[in-house]
C-alpha positions in Angstrom: 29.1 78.6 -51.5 32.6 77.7 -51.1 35.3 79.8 -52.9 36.4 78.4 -56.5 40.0 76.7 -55.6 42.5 76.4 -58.7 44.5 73.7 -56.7 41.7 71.3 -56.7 42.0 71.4 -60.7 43.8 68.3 -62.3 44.3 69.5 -65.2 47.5 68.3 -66.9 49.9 70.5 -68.8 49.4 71.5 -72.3 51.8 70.7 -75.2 52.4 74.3 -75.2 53.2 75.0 -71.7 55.6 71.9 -71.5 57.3 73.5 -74.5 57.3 76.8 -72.8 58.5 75.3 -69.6 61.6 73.3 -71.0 62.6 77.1 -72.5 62.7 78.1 -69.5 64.6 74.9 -68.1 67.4 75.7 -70.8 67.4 79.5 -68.8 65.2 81.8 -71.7 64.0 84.3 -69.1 61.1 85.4 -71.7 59.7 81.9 -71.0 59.6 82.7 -66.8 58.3 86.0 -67.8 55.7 84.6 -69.6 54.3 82.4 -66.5 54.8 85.1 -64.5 53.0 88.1 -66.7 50.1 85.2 -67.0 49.7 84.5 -63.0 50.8 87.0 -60.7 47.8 88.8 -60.1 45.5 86.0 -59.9 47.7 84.2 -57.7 48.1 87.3 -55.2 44.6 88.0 -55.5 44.2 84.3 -54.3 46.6 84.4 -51.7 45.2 87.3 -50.6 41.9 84.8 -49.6 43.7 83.5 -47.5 45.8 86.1 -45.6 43.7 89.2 -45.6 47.2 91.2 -46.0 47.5 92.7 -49.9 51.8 93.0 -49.3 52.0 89.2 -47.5 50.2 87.8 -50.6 52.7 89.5 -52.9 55.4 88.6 -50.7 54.2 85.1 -51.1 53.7 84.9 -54.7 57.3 86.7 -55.0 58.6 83.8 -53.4 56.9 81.1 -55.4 58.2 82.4 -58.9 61.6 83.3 -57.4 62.0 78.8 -56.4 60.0 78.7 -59.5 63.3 79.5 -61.7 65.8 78.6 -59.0 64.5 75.3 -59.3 63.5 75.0 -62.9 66.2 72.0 -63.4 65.0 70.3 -60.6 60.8 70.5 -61.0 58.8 68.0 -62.0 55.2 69.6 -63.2 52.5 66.6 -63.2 49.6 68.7 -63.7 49.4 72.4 -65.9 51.8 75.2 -64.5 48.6 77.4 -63.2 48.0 74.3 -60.9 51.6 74.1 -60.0 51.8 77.7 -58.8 48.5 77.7 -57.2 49.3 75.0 -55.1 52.8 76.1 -54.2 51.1 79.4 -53.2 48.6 77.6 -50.9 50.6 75.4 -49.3 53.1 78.4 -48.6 50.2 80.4 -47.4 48.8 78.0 -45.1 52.3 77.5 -43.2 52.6 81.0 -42.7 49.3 81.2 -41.3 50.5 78.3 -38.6 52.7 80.5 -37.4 51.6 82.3 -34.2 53.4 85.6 -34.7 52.4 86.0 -38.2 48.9 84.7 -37.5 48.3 87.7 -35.2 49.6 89.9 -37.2 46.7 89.0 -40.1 44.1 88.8 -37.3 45.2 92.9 -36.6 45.2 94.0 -40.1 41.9 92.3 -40.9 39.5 94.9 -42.4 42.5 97.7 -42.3 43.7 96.9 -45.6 42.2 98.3 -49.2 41.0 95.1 -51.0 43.2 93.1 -54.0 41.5 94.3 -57.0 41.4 91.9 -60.2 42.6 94.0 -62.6 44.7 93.7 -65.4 47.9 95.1 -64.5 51.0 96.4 -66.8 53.4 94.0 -65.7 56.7 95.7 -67.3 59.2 96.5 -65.3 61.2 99.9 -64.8 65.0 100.3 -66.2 67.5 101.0 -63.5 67.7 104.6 -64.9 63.5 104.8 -64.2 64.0 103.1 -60.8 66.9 105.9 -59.5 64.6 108.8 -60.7 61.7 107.4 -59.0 64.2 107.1 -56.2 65.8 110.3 -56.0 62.2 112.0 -56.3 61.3 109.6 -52.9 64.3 111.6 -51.3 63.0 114.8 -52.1 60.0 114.1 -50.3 61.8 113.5 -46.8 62.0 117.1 -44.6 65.7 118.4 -45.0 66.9 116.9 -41.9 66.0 113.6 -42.8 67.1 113.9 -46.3 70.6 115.0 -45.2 70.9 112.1 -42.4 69.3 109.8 -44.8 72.0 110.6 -47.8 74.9 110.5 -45.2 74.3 107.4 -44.1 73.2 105.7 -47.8 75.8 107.7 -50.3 78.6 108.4 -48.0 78.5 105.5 -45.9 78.7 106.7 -42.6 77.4 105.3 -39.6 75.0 106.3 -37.4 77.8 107.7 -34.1 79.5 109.1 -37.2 76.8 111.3 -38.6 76.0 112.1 -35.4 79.5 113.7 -34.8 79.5 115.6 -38.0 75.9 117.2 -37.4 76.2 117.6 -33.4 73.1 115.6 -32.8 72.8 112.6 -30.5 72.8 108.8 -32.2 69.0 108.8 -31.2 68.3 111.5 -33.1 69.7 110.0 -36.6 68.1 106.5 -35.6 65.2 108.0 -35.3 65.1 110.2 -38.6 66.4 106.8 -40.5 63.4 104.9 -39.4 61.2 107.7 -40.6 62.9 108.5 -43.6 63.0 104.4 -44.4 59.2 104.6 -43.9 58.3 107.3 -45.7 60.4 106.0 -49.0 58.5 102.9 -48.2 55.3 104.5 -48.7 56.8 106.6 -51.5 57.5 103.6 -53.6 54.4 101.3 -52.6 52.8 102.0 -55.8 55.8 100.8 -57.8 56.9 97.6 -55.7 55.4 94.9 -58.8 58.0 97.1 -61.2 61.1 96.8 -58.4 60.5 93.9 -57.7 60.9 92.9 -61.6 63.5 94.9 -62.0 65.6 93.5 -58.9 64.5 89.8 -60.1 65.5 89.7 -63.9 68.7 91.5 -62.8 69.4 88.8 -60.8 68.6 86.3 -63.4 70.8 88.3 -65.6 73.8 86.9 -63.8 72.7 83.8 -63.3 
């Protein structure tokens, strides 16, 4: 049996949803948060299908939502919003999966990566006070070297012949403790990347 597809839906969009959309024309961000609260999960968990990579299909569906109010003025939305966003997800998914590199790159994680469970998921996002605590907590967890090569190089600017200098180490050594310190806050803040991710987006919109 062939997986359910929402893009094959023809739908057409509600009175409600054509009143929510022109909100969100007019820039009311609670109106783009509502679309996205609604299909964000279900549209990762369907663009996972298709990739077989659980950060690709959020990467993806990031994308969408972010031309989603870039171009809000310049949309025009024949059939309900759900279909909108589910066919912009496939159509996005399916030309990354013509590229070669990236293509190769699915094939290899195939059966590494933990399945995208359906679940309803707290979609509120983290204060910029919450995000540099969860932050600062990442940067405990780094071993002292890489902590200190990792704050000289973030907080005091420096670069990477200049930290060298200061701590006597060669420039190999603090690109090499950068990469794993970048990694590890990586991992760190894997958990919380749906709340940064908000949190980066409406602050954006903010000055918009």
């Amino acid at each position: 049996m062939s997986k359910f597809d929402p893009t094959l839906e023809k739908e057409e969009i509600t009175n409600e949803e054509l009143f929510i959309v022109k909100k969100m024309i007019e820039g009311d961000i609670d109106s783009f948060k509502y679309f996205f609260d609604r299909y964000y999960s279900d549209l990762c968990n369907f663009v996972h299908v298709y990739l077989h990579d659980q950060v690709l299909a959020e990467e993806i569906v990031q994308d969408i939502f972010v031309f989603f109010w870039e171009n809000r003025e310049k949309l025009k939305i024949n059939t309900s919003v759900k279909a909108f966003l589910f066919s912009a997800s496939k159509f996005k998914s399916l030309n990354l999966l013509r590229d070669t590199k990236t293509k190769r790159r699915i094939v290899e994680n195939i059966g590494k990566t933990e399945p995208f469970h359906t679940t309803e998921q707290d979609s509120s996002y983290i204060d910029a006070d919450e995000f540099k605590k969860i932050l600062d907590l990442a940067i405990d967890q780094l071993a002292p070297k890489c902590r200190e090569i990792f704050l000289l190089s973030k907080q005091n600017d420096l670069t990477n012949n200049e930290i060298a200098a200061q701590l006597g180490i060669s420039v190999k050594t603090v690109e090499n403790q950068m990469t794993i310190a970048l990694k590890k806050l990586r991992e760190y803040l894997l958990p919380f990347r749906e709340k940064i991710f908000l949190l980066f987006l409406f602050h954006f919109l903010s000055k918009l």
